[in-house]
KEKE-3310 file (N, C-alpha, C; in steps of 0.2 Angstrom, whole numbers, plus 5000, padded with zeros to 4 digits):
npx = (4969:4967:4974:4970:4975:4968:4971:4972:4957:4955:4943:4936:4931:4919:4915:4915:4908:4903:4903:4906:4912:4925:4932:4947:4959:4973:4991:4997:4987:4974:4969:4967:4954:4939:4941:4936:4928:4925:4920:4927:4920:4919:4931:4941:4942:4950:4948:4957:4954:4966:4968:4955:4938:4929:4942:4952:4963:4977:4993:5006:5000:4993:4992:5004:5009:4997:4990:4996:5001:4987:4982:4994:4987:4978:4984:4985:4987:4991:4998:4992:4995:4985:4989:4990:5002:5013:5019:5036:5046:5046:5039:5029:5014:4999:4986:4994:4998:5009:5020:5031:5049:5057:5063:5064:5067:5060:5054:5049:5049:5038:5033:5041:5044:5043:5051:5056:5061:5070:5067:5067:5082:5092:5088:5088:5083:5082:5081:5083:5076:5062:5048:5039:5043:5036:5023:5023:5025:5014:5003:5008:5004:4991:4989:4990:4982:4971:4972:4977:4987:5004:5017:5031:5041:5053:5058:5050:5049:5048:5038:5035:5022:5009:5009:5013:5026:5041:5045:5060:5062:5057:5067:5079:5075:5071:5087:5092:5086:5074:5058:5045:5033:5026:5017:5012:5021:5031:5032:5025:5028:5041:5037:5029:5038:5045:5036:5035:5026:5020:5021:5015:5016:5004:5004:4996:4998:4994:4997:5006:5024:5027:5033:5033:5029:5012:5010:5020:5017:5008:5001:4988:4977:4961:4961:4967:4957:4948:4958:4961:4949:4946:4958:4958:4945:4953:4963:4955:4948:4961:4962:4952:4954:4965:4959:4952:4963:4973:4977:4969:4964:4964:4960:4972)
npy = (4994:4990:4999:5003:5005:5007:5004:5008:4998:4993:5003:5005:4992:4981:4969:4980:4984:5000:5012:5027:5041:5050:5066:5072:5084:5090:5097:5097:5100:5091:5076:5063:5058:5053:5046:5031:5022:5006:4991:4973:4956:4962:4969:4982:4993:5005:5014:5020:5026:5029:5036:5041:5042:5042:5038:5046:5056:5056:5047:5054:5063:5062:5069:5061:5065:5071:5060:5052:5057:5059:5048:5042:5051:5044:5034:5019:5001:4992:4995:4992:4993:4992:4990:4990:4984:4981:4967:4962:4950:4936:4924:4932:4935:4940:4943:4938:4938:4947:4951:4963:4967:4974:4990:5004:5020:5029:5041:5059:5077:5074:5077:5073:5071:5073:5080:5094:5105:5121:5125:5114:5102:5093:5078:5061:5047:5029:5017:5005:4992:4994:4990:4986:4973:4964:4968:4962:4948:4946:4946:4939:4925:4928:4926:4913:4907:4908:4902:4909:4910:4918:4928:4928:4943:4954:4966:4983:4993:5012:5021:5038:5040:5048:5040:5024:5014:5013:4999:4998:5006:4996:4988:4992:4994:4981:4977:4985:4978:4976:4968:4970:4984:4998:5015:5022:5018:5026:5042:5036:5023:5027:5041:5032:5027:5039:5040:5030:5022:5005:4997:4991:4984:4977:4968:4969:4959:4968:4966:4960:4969:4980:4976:4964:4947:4944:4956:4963:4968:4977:4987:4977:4983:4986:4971:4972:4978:4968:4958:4965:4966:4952:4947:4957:4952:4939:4948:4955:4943:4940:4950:4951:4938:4941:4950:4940:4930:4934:4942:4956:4965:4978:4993:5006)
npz = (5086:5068:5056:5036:5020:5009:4989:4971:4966:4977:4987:4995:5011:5006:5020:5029:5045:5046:5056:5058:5048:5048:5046:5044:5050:5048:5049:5038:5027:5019:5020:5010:5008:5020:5034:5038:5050:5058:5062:5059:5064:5075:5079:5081:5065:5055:5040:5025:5009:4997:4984:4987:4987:4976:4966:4962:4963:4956:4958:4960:4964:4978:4993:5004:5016:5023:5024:5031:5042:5049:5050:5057:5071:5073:5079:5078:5080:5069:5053:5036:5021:5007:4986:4971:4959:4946:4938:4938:4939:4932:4938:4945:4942:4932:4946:4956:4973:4984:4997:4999:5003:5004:4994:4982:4977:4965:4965:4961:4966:4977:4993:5003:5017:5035:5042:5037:5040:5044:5057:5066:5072:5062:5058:5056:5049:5051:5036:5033:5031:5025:5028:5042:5054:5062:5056:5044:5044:5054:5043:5035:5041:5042:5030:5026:5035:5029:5018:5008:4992:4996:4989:4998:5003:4991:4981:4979:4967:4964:4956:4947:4939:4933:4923:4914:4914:4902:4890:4891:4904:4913:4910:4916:4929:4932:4932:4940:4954:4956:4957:4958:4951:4957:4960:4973:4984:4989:4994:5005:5012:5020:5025:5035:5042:5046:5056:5066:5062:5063:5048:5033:5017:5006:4993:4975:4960:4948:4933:4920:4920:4908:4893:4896:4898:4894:4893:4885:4870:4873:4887:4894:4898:4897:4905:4917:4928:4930:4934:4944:4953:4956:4962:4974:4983:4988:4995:5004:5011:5018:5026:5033:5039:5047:5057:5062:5069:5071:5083:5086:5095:5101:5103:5103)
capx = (4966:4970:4971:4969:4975:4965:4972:4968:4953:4951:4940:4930:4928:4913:4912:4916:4903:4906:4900:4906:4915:4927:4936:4953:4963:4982:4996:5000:4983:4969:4969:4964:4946:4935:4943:4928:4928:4922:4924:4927:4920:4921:4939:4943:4946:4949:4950:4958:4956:4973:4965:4949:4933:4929:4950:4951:4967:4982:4996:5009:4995:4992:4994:5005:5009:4993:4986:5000:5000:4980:4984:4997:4984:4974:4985:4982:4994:4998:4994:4990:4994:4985:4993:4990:5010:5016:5026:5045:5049:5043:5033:5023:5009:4993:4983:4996:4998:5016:5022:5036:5052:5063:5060:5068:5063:5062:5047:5053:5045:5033:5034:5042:5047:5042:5057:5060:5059:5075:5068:5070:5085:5092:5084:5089:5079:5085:5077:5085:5072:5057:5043:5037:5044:5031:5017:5023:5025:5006:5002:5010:5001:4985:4987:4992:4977:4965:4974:4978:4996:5006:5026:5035:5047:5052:5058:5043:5049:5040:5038:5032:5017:5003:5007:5013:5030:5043:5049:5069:5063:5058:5076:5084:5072:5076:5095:5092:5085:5068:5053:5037:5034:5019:5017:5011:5024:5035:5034:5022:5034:5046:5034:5026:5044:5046:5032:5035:5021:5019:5018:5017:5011:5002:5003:4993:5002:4988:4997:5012:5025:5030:5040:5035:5023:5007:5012:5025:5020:5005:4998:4982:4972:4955:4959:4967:4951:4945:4964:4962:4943:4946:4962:4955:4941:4957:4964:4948:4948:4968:4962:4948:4957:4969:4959:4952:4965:4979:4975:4970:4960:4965:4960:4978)
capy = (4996:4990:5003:5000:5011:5004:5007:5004:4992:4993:5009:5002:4986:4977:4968:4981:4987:5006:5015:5033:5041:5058:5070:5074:5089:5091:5102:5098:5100:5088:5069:5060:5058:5057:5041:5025:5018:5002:4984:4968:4952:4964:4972:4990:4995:5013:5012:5025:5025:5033:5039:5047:5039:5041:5037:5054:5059:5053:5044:5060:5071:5061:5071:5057:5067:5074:5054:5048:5062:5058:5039:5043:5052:5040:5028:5012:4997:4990:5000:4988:4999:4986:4995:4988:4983:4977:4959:4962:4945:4930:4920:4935:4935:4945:4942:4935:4943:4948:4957:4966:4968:4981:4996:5009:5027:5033:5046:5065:5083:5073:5081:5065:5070:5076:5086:5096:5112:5123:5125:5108:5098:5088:5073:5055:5040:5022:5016:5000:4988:4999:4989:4982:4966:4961:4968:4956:4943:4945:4947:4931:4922:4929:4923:4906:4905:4911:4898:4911:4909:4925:4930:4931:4947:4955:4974:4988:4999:5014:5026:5043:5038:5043:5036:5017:5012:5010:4992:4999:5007:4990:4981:4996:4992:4976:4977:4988:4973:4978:4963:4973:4991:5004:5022:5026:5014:5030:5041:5034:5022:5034:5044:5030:5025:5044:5042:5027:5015:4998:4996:4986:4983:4969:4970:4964:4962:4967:4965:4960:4976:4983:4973:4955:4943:4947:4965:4961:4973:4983:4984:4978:4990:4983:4968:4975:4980:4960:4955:4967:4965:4946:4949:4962:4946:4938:4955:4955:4937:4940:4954:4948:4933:4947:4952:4931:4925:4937:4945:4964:4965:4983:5000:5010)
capz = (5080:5063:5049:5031:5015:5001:4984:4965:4964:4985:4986:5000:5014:5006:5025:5037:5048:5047:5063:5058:5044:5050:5040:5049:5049:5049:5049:5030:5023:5017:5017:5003:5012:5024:5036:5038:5056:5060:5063:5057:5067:5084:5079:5076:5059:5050:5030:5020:5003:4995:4979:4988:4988:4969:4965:4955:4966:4953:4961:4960:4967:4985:5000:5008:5020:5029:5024:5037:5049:5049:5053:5064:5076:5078:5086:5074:5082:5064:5045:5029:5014:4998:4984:4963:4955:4938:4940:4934:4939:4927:4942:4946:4935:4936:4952:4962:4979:4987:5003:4999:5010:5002:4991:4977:4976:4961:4961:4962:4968:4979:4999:5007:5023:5041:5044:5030:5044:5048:5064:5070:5073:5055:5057:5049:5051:5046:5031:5030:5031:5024:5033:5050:5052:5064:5054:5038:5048:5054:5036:5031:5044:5041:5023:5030:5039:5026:5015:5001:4992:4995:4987:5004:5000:4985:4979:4974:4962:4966:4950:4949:4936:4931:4914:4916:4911:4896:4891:4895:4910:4915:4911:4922:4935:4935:4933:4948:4959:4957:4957:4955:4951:4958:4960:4977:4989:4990:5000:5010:5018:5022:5030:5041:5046:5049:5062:5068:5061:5060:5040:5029:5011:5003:4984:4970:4953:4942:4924:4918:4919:4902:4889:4898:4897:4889:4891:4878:4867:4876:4893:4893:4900:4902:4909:4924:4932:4930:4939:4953:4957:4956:4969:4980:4986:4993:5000:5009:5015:5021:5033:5037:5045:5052:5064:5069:5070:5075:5089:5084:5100:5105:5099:5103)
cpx = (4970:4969:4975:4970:4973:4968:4971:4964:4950:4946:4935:4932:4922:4910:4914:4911:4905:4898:4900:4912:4918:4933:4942:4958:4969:4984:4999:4993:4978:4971:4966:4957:4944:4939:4936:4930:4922:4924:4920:4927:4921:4927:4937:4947:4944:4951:4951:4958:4962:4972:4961:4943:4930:4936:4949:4956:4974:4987:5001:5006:4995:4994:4996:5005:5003:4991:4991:5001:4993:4979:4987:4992:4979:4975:4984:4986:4996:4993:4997:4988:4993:4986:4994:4998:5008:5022:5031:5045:5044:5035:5027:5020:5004:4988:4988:4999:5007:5017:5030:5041:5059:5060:5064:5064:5064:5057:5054:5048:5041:5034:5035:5047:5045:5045:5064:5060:5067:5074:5067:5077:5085:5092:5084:5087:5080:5079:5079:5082:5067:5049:5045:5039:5039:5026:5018:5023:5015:5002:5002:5006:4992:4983:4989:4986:4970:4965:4973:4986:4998:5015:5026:5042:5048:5053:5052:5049:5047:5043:5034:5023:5014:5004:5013:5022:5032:5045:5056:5068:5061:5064:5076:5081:5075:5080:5096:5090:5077:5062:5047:5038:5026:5023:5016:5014:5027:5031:5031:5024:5037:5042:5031:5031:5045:5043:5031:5029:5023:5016:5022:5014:5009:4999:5001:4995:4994:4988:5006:5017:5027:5035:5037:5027:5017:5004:5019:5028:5013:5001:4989:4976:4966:4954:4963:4962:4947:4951:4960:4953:4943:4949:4961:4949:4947:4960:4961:4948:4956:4968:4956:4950:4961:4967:4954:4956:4972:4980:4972:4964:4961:4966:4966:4982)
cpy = (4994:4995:5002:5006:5006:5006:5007:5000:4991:5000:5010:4994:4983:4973:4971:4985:4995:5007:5022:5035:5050:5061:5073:5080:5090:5095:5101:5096:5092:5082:5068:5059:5058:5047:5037:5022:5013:4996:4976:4961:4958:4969:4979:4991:5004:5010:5021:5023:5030:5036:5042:5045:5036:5040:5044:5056:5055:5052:5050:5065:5067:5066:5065:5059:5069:5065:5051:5050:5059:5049:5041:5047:5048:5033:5020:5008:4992:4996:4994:4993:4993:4992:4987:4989:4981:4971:4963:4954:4938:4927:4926:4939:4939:4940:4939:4942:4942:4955:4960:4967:4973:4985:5000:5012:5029:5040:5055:5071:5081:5077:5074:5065:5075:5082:5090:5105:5117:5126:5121:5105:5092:5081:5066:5050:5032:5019:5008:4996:4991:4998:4984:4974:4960:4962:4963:4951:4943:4944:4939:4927:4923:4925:4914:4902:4907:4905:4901:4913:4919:4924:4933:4936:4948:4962:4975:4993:5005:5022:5033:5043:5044:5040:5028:5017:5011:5004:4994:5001:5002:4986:4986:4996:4985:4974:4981:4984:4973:4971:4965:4983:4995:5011:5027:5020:5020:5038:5038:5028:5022:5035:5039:5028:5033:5044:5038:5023:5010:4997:4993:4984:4979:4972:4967:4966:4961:4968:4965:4969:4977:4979:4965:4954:4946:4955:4968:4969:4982:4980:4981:4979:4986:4976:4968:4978:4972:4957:4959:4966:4958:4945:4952:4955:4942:4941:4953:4949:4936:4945:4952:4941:4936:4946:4945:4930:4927:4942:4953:4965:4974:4990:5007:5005)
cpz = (5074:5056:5042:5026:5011:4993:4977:4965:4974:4987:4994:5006:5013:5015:5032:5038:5052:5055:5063:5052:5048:5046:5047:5047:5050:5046:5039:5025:5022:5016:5011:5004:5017:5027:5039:5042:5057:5062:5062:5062:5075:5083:5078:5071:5056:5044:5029:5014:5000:4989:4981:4984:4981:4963:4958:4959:4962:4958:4963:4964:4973:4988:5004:5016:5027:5029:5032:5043:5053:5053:5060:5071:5080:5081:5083:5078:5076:5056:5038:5024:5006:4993:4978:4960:4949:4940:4936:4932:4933:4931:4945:4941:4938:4942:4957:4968:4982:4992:5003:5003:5008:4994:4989:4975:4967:4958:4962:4962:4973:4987:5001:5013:5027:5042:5038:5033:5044:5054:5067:5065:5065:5060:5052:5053:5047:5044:5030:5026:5031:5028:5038:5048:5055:5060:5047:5040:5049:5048:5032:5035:5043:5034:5023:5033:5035:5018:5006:5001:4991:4993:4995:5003:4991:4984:4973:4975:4963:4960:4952:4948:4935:4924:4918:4913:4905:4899:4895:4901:4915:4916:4913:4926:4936:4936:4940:4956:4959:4955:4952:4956:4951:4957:4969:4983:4991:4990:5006:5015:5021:5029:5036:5047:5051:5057:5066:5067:5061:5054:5038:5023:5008:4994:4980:4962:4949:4936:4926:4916:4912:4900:4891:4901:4893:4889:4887:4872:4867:4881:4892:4896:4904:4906:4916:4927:4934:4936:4947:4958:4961:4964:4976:4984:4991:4997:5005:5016:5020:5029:5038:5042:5050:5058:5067:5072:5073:5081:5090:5090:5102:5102:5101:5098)
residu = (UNK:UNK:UNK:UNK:UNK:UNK:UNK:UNK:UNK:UNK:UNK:UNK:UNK:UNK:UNK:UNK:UNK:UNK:UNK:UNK:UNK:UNK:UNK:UNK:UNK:UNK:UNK:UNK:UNK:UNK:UNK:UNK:UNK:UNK:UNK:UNK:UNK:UNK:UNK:UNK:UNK:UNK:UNK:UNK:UNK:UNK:UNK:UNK:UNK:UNK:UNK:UNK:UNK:UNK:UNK:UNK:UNK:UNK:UNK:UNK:UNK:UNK:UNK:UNK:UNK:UNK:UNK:UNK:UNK:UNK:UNK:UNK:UNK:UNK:UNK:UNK:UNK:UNK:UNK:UNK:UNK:UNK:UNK:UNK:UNK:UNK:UNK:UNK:UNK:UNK:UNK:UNK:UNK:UNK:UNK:UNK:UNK:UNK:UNK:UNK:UNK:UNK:UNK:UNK:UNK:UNK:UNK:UNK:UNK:UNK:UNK:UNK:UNK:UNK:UNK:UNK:UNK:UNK:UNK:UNK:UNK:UNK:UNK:UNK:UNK:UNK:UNK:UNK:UNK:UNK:UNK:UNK:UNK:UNK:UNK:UNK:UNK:UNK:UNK:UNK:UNK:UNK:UNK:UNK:UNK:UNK:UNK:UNK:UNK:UNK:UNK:UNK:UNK:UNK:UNK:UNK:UNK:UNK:UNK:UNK:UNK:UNK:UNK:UNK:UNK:UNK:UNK:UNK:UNK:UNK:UNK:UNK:UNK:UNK:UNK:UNK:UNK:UNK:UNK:UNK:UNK:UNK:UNK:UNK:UNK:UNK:UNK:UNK:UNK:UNK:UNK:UNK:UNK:UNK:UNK:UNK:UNK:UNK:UNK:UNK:UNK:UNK:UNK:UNK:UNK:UNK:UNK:UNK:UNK:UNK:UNK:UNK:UNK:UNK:UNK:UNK:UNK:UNK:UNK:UNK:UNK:UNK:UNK:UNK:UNK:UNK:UNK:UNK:UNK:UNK:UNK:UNK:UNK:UNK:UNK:UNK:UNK:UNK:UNK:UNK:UNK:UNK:UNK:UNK:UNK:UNK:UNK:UNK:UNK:UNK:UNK:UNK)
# end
């Protein structure tokens, strides 16, 4: 089974043929929603949306934690978290699509770890490489196959938010290595490494970040609803080839 976090502008699978929608219970409280099982061409999909159905759950406020416990039960064999950036870098402009291959914390207060208990055993898990090398790889091939251009690698930022970035804190981003920057990469790559998923994030820059390009000298708001609507159609068409053409044949 392939499971899906949807994020700004994905709310939904326009062509997945639900079958059952079920509200999941975990040891840290309330997902973001109600998880939407069904499938794509034959395949098994779940979708979460990470905002929660009507995206009213600000990026800071997520429950990562129970969202990825919740995942983790049921056993997905890869996790596609789409997930709305700001470009840093010059060449990524709005709507273009990139799969990130490293990653810089810098949210703070959120609950970003399994084993935060003093009655288990301390607990340290390698972060090196923050996602699934297999599951980017699949990603890149789907988008290969679907014949939409994707940025191979590339450091996410990952801010606390909900308010958007300064220009300066864009140059100390990037002087830090940073490409593109969101809100809700961290923790929830942590935690899925914590738990051993197959994750991996596919990201769509839906505006220039702060200070650059024709976010210069302000974001422009409403046309990041037109970038990401636009984007999300290839999202769609990138997983939808996922599960033709890469084998996602098996529901563990």
């Amino acid at each position: 089974m392939l499971a899906i976090i949807g994020g700004s502008g994905m709310a939904q699978l326009s062509y997945l043929e639900i079958a059952h929608r079920q509200i999941i219970r975990t040891p840290y409280g309330e997902p973001s929603g109600p998880f939407t099982f069904g499938n794509v061409n034959g395949q098994d999909i779940v979708f979460l949306a990470r905002h929660g159905l009507g995206h009213t759950i600000p990026p800071h406020q997520i429950n990562y934690r129970a969202n990825v416990w919740a995942l983790h039960s049921l056993k997905p064999k890869f996790v596609v978290a789409v997930a709305a950036v700001g470009g840093i870098r010059s060449d990524l402009k709005p709507g273009t699509l990139i799969i990130p291959s490293q990653i810089i914390d810098y949210t703070y207060g959120r609950d970003f770890t399994f084993f935060d208990s003093t009655e288990q055993p301390v607990t340290h898990v390698d972060f090196t490489y923050p996602y699934c090398t297999v599951t980017r790889e699949k990603l890149l091939e789907a988008a290969r196959q679907a014949e939409e251009p994707v940025i191979d690698g590339g450091v996410y930022a990952a801010m606390q938010g909900p308010r958007l970035e300064t220009a300066a804190e864009i140059n100390r981003i990037e002087r830090d290595g940073g490409d593109i920057v969101g809100m809700t990469g961290m923790p929830e790559a942590a935690l899925a490494r914590e738990l051993g998923l197959n994750y991996a994030t596919l990201a769509v820059v839906a505006n220039y970040a702060a200070g650059r390009g024709t976010s210069i000298e302000t974001i422009p708001l409403k046309e990041i609803y037109t970038v990401l609507e636009e984007a999300m159609v290839r999202v769609r068409n990138i997983i939808e080839y996922w599960v033709q053409c890469n084998g996602n044949k098996t529901s563990t």
